[in-house]
N, CA, C and O atoms as CSV, one atom per row, in Angstrom:
chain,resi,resn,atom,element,x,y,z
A,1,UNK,N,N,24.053,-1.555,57.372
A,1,UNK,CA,C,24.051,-1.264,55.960
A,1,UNK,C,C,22.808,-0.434,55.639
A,1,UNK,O,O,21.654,-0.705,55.972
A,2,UNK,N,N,23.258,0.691,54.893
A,2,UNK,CA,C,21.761,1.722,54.483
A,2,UNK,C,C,21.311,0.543,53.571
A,2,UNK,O,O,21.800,-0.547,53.277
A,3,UNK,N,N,19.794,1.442,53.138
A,3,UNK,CA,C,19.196,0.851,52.223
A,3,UNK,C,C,19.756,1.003,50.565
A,3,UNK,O,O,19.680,0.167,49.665
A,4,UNK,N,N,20.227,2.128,50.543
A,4,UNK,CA,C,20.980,2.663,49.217
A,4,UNK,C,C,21.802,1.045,49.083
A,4,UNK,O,O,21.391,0.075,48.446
A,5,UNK,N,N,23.211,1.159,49.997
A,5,UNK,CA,C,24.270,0.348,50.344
A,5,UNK,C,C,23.400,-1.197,49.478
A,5,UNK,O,O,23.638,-1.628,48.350
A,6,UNK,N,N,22.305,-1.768,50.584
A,6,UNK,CA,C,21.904,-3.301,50.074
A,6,UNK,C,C,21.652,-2.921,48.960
A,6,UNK,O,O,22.354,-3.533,48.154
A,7,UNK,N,N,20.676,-1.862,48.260
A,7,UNK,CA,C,20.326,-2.230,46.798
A,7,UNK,C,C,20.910,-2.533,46.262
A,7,UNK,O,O,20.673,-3.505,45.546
A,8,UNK,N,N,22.824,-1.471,46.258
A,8,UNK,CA,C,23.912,-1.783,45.480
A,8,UNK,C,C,24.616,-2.920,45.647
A,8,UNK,O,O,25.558,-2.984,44.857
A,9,UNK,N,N,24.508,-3.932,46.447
A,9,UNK,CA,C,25.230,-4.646,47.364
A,9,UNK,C,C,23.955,-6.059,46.702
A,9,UNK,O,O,24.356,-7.105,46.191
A,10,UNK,N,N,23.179,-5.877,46.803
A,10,UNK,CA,C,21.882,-7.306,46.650
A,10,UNK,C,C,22.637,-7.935,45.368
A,10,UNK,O,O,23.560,-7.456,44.709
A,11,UNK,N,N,21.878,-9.292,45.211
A,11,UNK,CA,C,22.622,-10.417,44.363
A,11,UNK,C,C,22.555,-9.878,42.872
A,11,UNK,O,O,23.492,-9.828,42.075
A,12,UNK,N,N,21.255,-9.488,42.673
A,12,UNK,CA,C,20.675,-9.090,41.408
A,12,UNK,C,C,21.835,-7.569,40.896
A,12,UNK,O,O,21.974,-7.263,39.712
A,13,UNK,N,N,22.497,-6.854,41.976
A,13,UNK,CA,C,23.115,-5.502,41.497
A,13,UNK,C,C,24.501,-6.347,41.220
A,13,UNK,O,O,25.063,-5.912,40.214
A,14,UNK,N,N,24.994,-7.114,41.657
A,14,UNK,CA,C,26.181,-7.390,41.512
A,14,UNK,C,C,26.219,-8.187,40.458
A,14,UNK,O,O,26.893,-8.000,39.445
A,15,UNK,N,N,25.248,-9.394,40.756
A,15,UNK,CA,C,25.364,-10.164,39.094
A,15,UNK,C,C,25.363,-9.289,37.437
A,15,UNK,O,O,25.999,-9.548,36.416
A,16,UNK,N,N,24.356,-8.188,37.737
A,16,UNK,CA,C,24.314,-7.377,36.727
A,16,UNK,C,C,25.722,-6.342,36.470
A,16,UNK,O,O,26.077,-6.038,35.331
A,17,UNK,N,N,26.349,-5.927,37.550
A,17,UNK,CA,C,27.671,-5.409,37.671
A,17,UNK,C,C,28.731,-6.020,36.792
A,17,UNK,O,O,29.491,-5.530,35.957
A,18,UNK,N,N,28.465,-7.746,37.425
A,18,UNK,CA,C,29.813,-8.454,37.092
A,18,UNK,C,C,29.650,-8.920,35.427
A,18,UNK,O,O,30.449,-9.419,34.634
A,19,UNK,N,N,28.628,-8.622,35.347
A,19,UNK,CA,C,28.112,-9.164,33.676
A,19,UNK,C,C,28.237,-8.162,32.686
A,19,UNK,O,O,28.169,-8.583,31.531
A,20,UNK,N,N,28.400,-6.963,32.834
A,20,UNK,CA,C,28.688,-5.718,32.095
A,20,UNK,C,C,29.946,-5.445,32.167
A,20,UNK,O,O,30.392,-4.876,31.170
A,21,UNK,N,N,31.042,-5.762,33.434
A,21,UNK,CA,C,32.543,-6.155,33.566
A,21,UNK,C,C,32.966,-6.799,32.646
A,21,UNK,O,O,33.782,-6.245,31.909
A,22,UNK,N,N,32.564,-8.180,32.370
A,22,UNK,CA,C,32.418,-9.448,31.570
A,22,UNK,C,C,32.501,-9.430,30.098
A,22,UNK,O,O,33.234,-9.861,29.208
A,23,UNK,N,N,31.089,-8.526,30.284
A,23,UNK,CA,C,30.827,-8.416,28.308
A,23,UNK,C,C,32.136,-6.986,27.907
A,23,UNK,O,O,32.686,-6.889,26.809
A,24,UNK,N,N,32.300,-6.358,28.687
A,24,UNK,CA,C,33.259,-4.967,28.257
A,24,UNK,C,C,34.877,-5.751,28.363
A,24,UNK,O,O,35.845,-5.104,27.962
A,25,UNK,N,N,35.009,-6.674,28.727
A,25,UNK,CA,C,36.198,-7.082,28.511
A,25,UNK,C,C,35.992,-7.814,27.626
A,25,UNK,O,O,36.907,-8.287,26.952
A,26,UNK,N,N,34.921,-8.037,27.456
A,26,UNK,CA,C,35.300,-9.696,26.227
A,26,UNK,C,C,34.701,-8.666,24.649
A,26,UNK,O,O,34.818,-9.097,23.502
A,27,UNK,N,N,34.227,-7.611,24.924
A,27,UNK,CA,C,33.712,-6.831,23.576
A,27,UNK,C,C,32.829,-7.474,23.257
A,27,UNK,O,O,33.029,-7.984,22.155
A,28,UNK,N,N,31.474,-7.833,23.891
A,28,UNK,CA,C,30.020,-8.298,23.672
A,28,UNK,C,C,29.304,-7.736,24.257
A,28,UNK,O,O,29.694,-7.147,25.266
A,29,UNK,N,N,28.041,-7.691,23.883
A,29,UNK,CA,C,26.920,-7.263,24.723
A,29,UNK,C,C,26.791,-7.936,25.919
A,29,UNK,O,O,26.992,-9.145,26.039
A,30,UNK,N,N,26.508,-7.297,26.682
A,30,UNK,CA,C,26.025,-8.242,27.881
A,30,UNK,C,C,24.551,-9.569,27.928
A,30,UNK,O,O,24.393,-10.659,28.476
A,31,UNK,N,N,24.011,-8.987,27.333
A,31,UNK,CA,C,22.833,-10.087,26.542
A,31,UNK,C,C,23.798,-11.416,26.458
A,31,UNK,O,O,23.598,-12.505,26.996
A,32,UNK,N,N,24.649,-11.107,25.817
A,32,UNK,CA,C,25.403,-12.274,25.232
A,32,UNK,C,C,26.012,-13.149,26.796
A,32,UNK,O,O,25.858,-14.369,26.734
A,33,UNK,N,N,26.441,-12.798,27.673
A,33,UNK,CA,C,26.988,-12.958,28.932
A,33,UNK,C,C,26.368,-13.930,29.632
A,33,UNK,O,O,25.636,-13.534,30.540
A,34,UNK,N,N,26.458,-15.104,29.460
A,34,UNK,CA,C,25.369,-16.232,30.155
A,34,UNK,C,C,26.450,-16.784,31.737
A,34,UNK,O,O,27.445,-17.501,31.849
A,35,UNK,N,N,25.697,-16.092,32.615
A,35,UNK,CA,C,26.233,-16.130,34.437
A,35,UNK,C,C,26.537,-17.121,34.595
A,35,UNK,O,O,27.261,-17.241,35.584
A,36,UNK,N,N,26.234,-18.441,33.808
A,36,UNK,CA,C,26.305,-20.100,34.809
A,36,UNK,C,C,27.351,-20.520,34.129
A,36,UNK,O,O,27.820,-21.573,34.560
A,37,UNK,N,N,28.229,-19.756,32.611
A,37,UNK,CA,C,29.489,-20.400,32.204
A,37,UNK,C,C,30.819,-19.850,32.923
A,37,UNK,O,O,31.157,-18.867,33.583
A,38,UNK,N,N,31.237,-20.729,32.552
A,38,UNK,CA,C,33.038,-20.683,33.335
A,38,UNK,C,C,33.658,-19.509,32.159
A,38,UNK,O,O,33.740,-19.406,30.935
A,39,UNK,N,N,34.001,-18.773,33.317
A,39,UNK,CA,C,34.769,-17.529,32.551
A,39,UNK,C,C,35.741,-17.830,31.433
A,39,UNK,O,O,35.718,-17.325,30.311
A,40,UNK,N,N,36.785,-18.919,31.996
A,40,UNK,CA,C,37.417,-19.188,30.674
A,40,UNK,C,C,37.115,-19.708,29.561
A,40,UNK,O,O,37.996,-19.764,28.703
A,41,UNK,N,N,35.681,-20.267,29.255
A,41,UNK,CA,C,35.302,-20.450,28.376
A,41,UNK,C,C,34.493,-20.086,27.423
A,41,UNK,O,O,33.997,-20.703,26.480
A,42,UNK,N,N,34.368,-18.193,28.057
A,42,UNK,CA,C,33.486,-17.511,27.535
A,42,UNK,C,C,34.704,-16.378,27.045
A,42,UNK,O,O,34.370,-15.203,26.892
A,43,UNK,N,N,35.945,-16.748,26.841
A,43,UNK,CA,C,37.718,-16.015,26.411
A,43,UNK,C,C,37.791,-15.320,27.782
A,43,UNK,O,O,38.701,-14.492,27.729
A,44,UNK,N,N,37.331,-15.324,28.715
A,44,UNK,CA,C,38.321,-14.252,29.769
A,44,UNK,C,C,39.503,-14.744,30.021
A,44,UNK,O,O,39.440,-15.956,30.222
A,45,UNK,N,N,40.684,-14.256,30.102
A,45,UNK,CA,C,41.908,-14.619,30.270
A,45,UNK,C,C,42.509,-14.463,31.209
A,45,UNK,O,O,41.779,-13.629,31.746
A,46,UNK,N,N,43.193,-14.584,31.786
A,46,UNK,CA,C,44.521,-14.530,32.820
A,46,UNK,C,C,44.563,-12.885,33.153
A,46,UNK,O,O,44.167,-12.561,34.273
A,47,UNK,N,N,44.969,-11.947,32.344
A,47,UNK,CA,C,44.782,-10.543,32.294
A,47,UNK,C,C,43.694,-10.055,32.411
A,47,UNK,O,O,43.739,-8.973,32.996
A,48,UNK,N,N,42.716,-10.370,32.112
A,48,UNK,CA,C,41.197,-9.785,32.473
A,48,UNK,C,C,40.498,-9.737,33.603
A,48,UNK,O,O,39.857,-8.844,34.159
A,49,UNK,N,N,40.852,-11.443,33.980
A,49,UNK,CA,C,40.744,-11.948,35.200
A,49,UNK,C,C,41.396,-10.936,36.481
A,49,UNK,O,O,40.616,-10.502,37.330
A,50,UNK,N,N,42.696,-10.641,36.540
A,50,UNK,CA,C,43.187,-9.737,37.233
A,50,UNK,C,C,42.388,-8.249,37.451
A,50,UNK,O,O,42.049,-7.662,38.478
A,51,UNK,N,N,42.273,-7.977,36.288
A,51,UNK,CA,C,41.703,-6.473,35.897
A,51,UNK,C,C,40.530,-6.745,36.831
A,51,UNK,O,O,40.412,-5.917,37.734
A,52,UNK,N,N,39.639,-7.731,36.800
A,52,UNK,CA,C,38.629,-7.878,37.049
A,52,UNK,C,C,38.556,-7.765,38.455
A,52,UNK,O,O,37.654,-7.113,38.980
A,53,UNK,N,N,39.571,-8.439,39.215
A,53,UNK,CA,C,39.607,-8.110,40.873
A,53,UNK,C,C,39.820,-7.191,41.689
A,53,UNK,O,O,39.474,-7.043,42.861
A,54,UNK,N,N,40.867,-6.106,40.470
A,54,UNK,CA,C,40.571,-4.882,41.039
A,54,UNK,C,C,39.873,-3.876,40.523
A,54,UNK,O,O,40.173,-2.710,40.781
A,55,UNK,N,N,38.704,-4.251,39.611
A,55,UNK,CA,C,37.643,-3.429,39.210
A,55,UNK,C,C,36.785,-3.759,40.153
A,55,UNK,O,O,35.942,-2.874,40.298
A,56,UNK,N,N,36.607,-4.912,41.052
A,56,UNK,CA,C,35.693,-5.117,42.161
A,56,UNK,C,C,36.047,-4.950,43.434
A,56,UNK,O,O,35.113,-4.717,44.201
A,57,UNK,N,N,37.602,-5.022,44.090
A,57,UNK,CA,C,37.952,-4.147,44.767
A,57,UNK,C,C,37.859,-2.241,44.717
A,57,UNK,O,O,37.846,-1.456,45.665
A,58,UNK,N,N,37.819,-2.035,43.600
A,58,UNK,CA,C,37.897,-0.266,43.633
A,58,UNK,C,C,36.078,-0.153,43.393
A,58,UNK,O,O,35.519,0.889,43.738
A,59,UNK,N,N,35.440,-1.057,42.915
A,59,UNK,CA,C,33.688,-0.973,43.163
A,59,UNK,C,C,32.994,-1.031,44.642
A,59,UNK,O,O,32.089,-0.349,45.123
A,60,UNK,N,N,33.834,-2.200,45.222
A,60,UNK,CA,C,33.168,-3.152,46.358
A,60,UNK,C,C,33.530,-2.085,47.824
A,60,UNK,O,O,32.868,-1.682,48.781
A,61,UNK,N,N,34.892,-1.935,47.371
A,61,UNK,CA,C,35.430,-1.983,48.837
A,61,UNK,C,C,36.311,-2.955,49.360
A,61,UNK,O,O,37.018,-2.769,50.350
A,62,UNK,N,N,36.270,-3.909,48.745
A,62,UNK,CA,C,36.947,-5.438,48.980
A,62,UNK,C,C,38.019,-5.601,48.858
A,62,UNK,O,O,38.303,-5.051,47.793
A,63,UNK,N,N,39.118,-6.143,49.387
A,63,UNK,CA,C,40.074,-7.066,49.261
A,63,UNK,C,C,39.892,-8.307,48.863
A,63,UNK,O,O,39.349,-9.145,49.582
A,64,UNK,N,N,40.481,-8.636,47.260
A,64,UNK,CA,C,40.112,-10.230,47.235
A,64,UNK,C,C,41.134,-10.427,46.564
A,64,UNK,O,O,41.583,-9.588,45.784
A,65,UNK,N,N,41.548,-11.341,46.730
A,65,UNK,CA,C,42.735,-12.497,46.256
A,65,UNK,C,C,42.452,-12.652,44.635
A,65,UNK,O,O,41.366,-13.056,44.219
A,66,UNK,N,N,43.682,-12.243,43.657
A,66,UNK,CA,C,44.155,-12.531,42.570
A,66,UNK,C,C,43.236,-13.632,41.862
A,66,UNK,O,O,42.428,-13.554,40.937
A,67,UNK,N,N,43.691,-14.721,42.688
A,67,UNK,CA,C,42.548,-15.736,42.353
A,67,UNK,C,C,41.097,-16.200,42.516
A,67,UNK,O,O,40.745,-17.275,43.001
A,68,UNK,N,N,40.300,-15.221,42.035
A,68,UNK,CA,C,39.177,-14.710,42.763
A,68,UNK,C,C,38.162,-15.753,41.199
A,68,UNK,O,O,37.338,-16.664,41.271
A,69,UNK,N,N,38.686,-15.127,40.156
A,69,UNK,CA,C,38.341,-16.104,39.203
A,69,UNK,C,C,38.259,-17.302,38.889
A,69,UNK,O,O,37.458,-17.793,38.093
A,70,UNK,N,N,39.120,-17.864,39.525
A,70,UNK,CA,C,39.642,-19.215,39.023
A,70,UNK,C,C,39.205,-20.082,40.346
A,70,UNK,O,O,39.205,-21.313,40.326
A,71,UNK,N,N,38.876,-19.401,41.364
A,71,UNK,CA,C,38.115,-20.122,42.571
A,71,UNK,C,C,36.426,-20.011,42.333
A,71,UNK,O,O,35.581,-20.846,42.658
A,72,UNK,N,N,36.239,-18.800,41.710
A,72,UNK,CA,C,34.793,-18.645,41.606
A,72,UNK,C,C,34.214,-18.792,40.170
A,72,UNK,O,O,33.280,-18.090,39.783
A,73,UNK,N,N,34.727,-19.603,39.509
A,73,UNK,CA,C,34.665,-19.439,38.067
A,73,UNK,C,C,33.337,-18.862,37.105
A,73,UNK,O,O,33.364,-18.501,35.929
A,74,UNK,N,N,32.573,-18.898,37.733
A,74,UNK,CA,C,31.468,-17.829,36.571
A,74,UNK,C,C,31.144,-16.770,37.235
A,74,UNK,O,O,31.497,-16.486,38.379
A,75,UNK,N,N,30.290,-16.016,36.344
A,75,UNK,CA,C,29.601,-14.879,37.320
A,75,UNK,C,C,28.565,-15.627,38.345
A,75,UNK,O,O,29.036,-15.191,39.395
A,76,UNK,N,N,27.852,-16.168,38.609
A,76,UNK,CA,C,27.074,-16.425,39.376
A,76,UNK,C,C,27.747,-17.151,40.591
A,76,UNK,O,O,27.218,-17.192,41.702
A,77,UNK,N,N,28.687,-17.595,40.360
A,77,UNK,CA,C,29.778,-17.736,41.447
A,77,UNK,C,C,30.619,-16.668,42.264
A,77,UNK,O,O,31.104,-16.706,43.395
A,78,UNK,N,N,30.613,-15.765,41.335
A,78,UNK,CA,C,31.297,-14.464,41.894
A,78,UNK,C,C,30.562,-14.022,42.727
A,78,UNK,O,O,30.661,-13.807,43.935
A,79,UNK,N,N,29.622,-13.869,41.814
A,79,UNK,CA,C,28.098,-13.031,42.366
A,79,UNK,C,C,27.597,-13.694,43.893
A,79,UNK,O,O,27.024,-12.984,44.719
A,80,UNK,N,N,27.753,-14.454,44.023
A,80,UNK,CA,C,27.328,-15.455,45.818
A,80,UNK,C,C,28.747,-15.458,46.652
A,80,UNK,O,O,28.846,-15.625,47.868
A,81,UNK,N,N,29.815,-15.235,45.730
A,81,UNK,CA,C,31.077,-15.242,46.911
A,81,UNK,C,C,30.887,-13.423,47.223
A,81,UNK,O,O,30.988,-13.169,48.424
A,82,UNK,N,N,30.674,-12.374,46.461
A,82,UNK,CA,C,30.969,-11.090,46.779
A,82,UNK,C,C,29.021,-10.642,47.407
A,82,UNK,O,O,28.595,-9.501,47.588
A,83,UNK,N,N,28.653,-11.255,47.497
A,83,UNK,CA,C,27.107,-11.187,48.329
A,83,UNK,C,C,27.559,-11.444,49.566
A,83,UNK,O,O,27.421,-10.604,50.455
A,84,UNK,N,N,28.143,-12.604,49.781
A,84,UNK,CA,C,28.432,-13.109,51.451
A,84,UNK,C,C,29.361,-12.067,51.684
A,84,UNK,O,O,28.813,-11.219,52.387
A,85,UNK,N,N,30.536,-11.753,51.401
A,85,UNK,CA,C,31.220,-10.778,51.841
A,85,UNK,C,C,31.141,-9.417,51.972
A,85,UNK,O,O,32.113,-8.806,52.415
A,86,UNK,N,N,29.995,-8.766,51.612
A,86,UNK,CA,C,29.493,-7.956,51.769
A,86,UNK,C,C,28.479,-7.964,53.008
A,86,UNK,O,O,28.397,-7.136,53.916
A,87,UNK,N,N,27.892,-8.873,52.841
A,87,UNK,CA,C,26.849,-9.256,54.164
A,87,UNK,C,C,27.484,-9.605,55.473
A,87,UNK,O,O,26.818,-9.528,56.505
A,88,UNK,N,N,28.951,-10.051,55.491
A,88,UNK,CA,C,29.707,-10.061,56.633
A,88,UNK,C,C,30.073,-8.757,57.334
A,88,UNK,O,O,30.752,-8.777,58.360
């Protein structure tokens, strides 16, 4: 992995990634976007959720399963499942 690659790839680029994903679907600032709540209880829905896996597949590179949300339920969960898989 270049160095470019980890910067984009480190915990801190992705959490900040997945939190600007987050707030642009839900129509908030990202300020507003607190990483340690469960997506569905911050309104992400069923449809967003989707959108969301392949906005990080067409970002990442990744293949990830539909249920990528609902296994990893906040951002900071996302954010440590798409760190390891990148680092693999």
């Amino acid at each position: 992995m270049t160095e470019t690659t980890t910067a984009v790839t480190s915990p801190e680029a992705i959490r900040s990634w997945l939190t600007e994903r987050v707030a642009s679907y839900l129509e908030r600032p990202a300020a507003d976007i607190d990483a340690g709540a469960q997506l569905a209880e911050l309104g992400l829905d069923s449809v967003y959720a989707l959108s969301l896996c392949g906005d990080v597949e067409d970002h990442f590179g990744l293949v990830v399963e539909p249920t990528m949300a609902w296994d990893h339920p906040t951002v900071d969960a996302i954010t440590a499942f798409l760190a390891a898989e990148l680092a693999a």
